[in-house]
PAZAPA-4460 file (N, C-alpha, C; in steps of 0.05 Angstrom, whole numbers, plus 32768, in hexadecimal, padded with zeros to 4 digits):
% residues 227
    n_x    n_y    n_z   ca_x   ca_y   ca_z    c_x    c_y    c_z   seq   type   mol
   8017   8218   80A8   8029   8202   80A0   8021   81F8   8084     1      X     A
   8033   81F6   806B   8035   81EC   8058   8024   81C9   8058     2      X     A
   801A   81C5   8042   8012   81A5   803C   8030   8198   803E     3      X     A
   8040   81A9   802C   8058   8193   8030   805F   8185   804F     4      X     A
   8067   81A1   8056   8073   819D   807C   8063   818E   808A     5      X     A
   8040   818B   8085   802F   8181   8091   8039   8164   8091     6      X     A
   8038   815B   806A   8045   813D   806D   8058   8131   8074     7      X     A
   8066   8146   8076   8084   8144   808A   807F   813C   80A3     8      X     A
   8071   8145   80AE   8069   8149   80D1   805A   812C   80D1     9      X     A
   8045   812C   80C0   8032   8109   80BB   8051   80F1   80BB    10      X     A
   8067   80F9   80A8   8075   80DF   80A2   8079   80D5   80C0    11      X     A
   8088   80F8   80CE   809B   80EC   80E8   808A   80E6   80F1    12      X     A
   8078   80E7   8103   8061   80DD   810D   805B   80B8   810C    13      X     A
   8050   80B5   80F2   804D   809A   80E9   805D   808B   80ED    14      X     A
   807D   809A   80E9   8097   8087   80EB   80A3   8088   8107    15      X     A
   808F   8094   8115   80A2   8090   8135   808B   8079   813A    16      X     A
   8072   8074   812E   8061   8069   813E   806B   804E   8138    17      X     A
   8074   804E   811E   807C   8034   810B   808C   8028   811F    18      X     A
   80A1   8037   8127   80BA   802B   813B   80A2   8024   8157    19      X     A
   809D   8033   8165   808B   802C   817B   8082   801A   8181    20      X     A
   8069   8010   816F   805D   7FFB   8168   806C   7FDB   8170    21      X     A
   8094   7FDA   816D   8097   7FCB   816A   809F   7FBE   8192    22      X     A
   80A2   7FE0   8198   80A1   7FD4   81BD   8091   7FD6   81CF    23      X     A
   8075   7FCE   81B4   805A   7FC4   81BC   8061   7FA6   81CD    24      X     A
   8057   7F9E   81E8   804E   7F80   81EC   8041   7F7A   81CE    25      X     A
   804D   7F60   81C7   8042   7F48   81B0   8026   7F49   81B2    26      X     A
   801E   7F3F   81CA   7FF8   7F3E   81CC   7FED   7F55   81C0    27      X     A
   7FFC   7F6C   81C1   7FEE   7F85   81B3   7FF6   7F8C   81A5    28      X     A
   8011   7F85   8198   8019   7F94   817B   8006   7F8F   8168    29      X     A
   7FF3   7F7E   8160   7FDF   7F88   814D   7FCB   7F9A   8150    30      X     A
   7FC4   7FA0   8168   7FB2   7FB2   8163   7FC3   7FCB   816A    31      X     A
   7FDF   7FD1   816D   7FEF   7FE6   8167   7FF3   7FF1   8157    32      X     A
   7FF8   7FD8   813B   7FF3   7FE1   811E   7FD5   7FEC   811D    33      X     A
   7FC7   7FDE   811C   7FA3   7FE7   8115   7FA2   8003   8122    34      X     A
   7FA8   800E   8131   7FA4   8027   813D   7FBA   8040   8130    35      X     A
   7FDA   8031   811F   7FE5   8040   811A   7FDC   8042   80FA    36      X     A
   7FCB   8030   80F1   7FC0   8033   80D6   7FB0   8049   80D8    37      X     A
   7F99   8047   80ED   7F85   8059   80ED   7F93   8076   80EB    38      X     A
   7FAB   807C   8106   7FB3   8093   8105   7FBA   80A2   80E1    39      X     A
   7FCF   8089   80CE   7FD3   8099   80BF   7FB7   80A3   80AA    40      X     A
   7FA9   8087   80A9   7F8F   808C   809B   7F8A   80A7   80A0    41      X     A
   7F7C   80BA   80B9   7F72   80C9   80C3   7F84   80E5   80BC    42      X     A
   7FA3   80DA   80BF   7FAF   80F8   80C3   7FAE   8102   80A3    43      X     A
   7FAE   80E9   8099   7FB9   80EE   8072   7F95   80F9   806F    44      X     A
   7F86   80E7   8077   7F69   8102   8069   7F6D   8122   807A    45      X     A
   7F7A   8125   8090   7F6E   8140   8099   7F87   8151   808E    46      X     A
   7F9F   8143   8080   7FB4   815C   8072   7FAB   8162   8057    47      X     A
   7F97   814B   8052   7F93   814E   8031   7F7A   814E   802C    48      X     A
   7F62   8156   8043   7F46   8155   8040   7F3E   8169   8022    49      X     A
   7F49   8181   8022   7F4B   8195   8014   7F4E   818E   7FF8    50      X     A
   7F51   8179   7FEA   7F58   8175   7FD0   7F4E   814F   7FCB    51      X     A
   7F3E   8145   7FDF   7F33   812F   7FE3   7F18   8127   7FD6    52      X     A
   7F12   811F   7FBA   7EF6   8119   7FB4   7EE6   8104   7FCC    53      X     A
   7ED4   80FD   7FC4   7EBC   80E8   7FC8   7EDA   80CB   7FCA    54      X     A
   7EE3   80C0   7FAF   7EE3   80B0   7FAE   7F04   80AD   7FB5    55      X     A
   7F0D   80C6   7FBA   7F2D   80CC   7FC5   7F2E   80C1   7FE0    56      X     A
   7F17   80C0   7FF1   7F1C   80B8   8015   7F17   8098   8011    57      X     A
   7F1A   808A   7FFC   7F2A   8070   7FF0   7F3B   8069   7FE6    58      X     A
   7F3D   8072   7FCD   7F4F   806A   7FBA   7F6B   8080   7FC7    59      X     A
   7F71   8092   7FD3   7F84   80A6   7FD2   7F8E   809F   7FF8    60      X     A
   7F7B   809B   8000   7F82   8095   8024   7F8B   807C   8030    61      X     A
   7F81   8068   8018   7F82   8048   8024   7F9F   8043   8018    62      X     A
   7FA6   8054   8005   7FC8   8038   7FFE   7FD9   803F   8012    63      X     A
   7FE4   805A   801E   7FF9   8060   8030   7FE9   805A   8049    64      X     A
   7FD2   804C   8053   7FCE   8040   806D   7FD7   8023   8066    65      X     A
   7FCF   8020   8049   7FD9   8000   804D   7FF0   7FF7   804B    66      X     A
   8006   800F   8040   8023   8011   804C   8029   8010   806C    67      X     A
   801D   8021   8076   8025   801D   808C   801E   8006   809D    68      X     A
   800C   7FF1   809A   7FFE   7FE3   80A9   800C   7FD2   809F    69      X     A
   801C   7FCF   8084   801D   7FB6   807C   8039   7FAD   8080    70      X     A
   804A   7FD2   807A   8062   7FCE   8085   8066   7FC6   80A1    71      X     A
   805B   7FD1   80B9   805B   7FCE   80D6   805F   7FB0   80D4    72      X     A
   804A   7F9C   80C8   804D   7F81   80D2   8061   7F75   80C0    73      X     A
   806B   7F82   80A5   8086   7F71   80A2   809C   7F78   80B5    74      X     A
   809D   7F92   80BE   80B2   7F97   80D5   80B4   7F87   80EE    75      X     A
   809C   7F87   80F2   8097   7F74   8104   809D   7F55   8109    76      X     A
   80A2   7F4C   80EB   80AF   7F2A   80DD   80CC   7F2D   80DD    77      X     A
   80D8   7F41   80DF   80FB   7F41   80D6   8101   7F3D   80ED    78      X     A
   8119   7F31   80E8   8131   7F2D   80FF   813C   7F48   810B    79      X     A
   813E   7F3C   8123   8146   7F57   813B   8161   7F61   8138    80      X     A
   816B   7F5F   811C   8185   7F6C   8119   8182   7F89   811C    81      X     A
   818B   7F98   8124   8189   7FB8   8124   819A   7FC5   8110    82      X     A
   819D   7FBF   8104   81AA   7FCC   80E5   8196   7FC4   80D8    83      X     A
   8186   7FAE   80D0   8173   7FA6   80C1   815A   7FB7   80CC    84      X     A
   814B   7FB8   80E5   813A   7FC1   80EC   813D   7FE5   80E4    85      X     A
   8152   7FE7   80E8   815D   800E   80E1   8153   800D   80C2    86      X     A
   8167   7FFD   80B2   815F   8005   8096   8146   8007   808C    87      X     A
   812D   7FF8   8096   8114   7FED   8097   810A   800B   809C    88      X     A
   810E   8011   80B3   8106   802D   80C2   8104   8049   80B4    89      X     A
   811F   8048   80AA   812C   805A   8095   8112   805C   807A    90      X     A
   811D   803F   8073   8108   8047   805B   80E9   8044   8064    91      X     A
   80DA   8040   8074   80BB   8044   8077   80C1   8061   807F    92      X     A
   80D3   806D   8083   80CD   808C   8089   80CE   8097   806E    93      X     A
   80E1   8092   805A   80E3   80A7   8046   80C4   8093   8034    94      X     A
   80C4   807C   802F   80A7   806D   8028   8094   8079   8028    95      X     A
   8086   8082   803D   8075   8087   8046   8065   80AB   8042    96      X     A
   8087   80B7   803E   8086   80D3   8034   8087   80D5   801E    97      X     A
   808F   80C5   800B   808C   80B9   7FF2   8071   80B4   7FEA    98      X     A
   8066   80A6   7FFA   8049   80A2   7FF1   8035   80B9   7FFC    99      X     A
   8037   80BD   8013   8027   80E0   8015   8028   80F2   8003   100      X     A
   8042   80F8   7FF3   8045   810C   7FE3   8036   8104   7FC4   101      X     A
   8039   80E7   7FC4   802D   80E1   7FAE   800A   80DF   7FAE   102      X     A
   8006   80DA   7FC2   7FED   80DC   7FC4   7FDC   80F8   7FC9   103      X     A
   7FEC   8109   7FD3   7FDE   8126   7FC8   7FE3   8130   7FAF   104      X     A
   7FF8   812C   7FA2   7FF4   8131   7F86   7FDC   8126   7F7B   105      X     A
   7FDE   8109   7F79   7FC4   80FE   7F6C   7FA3   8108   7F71   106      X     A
   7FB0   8118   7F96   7F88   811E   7F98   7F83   813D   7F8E   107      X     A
   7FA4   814B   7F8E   7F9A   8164   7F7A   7F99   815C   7F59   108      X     A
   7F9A   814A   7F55   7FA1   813F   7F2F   7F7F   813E   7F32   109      X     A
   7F7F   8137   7F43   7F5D   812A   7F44   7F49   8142   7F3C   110      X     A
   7F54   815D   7F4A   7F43   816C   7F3D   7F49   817F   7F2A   111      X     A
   7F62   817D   7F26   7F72   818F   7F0A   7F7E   8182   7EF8   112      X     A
   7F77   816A   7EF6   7F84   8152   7ED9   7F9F   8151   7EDC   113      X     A
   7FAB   8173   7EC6   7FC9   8170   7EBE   7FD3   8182   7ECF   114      X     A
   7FDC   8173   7ED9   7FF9   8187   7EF2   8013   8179   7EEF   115      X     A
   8023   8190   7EF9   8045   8180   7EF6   8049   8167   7F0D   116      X     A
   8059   815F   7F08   805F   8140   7F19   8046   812E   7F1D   117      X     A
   8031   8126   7F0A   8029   8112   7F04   802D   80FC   7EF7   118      X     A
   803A   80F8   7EE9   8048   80E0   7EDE   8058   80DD   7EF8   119      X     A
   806F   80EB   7F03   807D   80E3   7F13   8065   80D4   7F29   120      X     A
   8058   80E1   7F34   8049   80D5   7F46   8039   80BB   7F42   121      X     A
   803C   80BD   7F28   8027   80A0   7F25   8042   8084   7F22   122      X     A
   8057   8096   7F1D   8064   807E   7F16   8078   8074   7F39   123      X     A
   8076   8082   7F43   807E   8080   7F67   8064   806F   7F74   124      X     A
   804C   8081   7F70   8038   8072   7F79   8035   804C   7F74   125      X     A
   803F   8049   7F52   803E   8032   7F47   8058   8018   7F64   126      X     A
   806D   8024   7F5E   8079   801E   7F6D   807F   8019   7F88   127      X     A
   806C   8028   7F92   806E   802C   7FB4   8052   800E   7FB4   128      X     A
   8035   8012   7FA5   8029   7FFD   7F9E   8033   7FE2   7FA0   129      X     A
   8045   7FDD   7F94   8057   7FC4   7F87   8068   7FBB   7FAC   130      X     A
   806C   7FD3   7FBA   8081   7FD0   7FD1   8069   7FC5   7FEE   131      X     A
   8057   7FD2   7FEB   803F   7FCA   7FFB   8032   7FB0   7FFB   132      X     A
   8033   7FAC   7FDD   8028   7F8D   7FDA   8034   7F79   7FE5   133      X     A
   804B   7F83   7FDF   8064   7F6F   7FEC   8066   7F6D   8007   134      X     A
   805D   7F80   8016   8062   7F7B   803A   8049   7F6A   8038   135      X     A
   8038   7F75   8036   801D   7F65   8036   801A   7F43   8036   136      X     A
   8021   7F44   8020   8023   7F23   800F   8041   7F1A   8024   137      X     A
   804E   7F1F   802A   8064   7F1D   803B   8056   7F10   8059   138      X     A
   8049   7F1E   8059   803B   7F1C   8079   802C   7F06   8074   139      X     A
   801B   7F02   8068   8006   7EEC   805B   8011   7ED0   8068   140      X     A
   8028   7ED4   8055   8032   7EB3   804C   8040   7EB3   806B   141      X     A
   8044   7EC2   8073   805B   7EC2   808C   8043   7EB2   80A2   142      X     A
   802D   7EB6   80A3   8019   7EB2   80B5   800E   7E90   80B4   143      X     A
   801B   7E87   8097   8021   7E6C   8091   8005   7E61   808F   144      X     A
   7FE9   7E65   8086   7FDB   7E61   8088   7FCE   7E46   8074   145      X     A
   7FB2   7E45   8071   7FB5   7E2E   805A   7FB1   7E3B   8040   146      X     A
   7FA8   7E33   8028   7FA9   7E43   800B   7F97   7E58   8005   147      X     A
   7F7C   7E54   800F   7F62   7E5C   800D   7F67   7E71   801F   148      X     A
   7F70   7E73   8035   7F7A   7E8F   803D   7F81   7EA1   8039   149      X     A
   7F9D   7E91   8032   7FB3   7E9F   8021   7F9E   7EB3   800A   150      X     A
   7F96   7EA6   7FF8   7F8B   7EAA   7FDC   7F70   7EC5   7FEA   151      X     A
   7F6A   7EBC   8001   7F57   7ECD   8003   7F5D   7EE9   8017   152      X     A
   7F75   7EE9   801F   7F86   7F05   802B   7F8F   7F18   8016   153      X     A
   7F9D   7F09   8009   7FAB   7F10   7FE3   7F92   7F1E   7FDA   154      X     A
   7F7E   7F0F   7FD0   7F69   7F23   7FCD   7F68   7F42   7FD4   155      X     A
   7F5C   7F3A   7FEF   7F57   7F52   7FFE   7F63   7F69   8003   156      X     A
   7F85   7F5B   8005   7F99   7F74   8005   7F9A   7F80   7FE9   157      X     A
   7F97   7F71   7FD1   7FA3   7F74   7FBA   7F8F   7F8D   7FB2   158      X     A
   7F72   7F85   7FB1   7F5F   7F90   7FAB   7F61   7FB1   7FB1   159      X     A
   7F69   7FB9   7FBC   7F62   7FDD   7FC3   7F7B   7FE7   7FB7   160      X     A
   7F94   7FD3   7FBB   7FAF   7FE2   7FB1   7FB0   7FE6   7F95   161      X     A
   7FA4   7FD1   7F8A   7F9C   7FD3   7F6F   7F8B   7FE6   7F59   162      X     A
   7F70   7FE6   7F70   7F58   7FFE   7F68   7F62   8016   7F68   163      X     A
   7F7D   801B   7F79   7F86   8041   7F80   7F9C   803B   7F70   164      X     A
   7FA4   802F   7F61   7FBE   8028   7F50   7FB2   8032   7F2E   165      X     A
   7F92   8020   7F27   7F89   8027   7F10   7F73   803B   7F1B   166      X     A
   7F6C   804A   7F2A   7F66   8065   7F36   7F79   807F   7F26   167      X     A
   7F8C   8079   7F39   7FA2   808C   7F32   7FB4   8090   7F0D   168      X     A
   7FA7   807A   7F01   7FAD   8086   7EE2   7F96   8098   7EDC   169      X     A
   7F7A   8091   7EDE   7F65   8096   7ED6   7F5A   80B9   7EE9   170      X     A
   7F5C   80B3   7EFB   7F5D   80CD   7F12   7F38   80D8   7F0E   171      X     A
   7F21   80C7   7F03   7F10   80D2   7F06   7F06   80D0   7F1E   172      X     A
   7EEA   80E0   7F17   7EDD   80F0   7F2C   7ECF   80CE   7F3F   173      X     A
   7ECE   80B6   7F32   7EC0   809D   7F3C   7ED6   808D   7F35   174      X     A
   7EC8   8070   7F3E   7EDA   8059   7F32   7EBF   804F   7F1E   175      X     A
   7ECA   804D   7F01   7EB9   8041   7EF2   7EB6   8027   7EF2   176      X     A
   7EA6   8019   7EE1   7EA5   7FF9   7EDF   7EBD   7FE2   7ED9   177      X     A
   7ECA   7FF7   7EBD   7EE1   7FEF   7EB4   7EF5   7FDF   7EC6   178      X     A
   7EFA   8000   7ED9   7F10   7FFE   7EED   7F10   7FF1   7F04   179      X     A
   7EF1   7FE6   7F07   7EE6   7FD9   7F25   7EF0   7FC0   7F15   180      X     A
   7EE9   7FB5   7F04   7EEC   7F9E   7EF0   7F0A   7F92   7EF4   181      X     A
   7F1D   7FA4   7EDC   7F30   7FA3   7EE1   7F41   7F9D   7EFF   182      X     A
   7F34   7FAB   7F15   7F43   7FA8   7F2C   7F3D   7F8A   7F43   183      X     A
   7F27   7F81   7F35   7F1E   7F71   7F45   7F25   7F53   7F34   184      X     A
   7F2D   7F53   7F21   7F30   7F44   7F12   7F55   7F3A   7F12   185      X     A
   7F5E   7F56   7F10   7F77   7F4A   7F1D   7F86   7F4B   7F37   186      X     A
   7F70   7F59   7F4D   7F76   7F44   7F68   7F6E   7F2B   7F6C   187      X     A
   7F55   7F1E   7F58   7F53   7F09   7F60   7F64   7EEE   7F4E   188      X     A
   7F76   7EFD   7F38   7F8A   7EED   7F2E   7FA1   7EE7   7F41   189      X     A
   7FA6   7F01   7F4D   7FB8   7EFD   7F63   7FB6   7EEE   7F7C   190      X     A
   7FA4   7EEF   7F88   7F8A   7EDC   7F9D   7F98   7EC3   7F8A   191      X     A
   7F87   7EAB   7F75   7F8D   7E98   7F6B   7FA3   7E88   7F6B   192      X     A
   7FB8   7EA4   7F63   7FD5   7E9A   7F66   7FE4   7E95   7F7E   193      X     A
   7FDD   7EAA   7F93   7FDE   7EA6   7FB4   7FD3   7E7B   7FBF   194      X     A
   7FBE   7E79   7FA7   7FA9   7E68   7FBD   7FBD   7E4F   7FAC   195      X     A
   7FD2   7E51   7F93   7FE3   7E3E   7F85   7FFF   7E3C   7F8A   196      X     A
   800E   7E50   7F91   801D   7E5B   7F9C   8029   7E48   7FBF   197      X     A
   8016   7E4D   7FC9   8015   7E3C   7FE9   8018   7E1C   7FE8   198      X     A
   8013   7E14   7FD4   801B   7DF7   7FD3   803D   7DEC   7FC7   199      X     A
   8042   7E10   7FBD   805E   7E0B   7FB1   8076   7E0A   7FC9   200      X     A
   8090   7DFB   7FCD   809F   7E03   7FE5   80AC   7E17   7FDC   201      X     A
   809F   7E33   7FDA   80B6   7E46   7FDE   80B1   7E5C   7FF5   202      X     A
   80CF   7E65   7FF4   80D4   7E7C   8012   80BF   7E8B   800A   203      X     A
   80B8   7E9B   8029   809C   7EAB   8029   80A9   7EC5   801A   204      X     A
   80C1   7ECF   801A   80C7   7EDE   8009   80CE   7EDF   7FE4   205      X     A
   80CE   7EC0   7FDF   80D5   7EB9   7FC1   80AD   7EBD   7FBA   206      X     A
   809C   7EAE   7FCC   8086   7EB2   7FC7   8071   7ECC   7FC8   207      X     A
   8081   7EED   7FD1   8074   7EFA   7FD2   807E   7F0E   7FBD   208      X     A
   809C   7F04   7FAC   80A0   7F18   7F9F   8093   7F0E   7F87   209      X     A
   8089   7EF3   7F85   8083   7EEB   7F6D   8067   7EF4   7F6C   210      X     A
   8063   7EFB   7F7A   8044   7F04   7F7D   8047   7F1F   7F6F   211      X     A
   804D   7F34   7F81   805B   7F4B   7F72   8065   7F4B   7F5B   212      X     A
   806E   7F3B   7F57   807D   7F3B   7F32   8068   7F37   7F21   213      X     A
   8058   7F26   7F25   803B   7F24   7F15   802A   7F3F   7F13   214      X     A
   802F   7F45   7F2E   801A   7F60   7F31   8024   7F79   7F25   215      X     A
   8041   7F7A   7F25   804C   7F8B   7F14   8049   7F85   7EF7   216      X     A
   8047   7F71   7EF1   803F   7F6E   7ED2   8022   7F78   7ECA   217      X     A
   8017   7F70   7ED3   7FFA   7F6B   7ECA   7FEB   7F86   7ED6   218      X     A
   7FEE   7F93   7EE8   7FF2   7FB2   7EF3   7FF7   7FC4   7ED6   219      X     A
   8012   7FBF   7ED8   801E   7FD2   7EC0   8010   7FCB   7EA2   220      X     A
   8001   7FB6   7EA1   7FF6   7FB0   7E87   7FDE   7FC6   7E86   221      X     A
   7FD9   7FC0   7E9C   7FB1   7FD8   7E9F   7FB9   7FF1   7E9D   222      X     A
   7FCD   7FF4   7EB0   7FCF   8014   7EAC   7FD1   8020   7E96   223      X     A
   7FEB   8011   7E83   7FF0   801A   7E6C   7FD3   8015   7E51   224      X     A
   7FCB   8008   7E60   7FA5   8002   7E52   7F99   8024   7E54   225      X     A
   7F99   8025   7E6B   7F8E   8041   7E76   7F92   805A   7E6D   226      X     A
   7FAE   805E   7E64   7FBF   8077   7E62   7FB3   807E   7E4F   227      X     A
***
């Protein structure tokens, strides 16, 4: 079987579990997600062990688990319309194959620099980044918590999506100081604004794209630092 067909076979997989997950009993739909994270975690290293550095079974495995974990629980926040839930469905399937494909490019770039469809891939990867944040920070605020929370989930999520974001310009063999710098510096701008943000009255969705909009700025500033 082809790598392609493989991530083919990983999408359907992930995206039947995605639907599944949701006629989980409530008491257990979180640890339905947690177990459907692990699955993709696990299946995406064993299609792409073959072209995986040291520092690839992070930076290259963690963003499309944190798609999936992160999308599951915004699916999990929408209204039980079934046209809405379908479209949702629809796109975490082609999402998700979107980001597998982009993420084996990046772990063979990893060991051959210049290959065809890298720019493309970095610039999908950029984007699928930007779509992740957003379920994430979506979920956050949805959980209605107090600021210091807030500011300190934002962090946490922000932090890895970020490191495999300025990862994937750079594609070396480590993460240098620079790039640890850089990444930790602007999740914790993002964190700040999360912990300023929560005292403002706005919809949990006006407050998560603004998050994203920042992150798309200030993202696209480093990279283009990097290039």
């Amino acid at each position: 079987m082809t790598k392609r067909r493989k991530l083919v076979l990983e999408s359907v997989i992930l995206t039947i579990g995605f639907l599944a997950t949701q006629f989980v009993e409530i008491d257990f739909r979180y640890w339905a997600i947690i177990i459907l994270g692990l699955v993709s975690y696990f299946l995406t290293a064993f299609f792409l062990k073959e072209d995986l550095k040291k520092i690839g079974w992070f930076v290259v495995l963690l963003p499309p688990t944190c798609f999936v974990v992160f999308a599951s629980l915004f699916y999990f926040l929408l209204p039980t319309a079934f046209l809405t839930r379908l479209l949702i469905l629809i796109l975490f399937g082609i999402g998700i194959y979107a980001f597998l494909l982009t993420e084996n490019i990046l772990s063979v770039a990893s060991k051959f620099k210049a290959i065809q469809l890298l720019r493309a891939a970095q610039a999908v990867g950029f984007l699928l980044t930007l779509v992740t944040a957003f379920f994430g920070y979506n979920t956050i605020f949805s959980f209605k918590t107090i600021s210091w929370v807030n500011a300190g989930l934002v962090f946490i999520i922000s932090f890895p999506l970020i490191l495999a974001a300025v990862w994937s310009i750079t594609l070396e063999e480590g993460i240098r100081k620079k790039e640890l710098t850089y990444s930790l510096v602007l999740s914790f701008l993002i964190g700040q604004l999360a912990f300023f943000i929560s005292f403002w009255p706005l919809t949990i969705a006006t407050a998560s794209l603004f998050l994203v909009s920042i992150l798309y700025v200030f993202l696209g500033i480093v990279q283009s630092f990097l290039v």
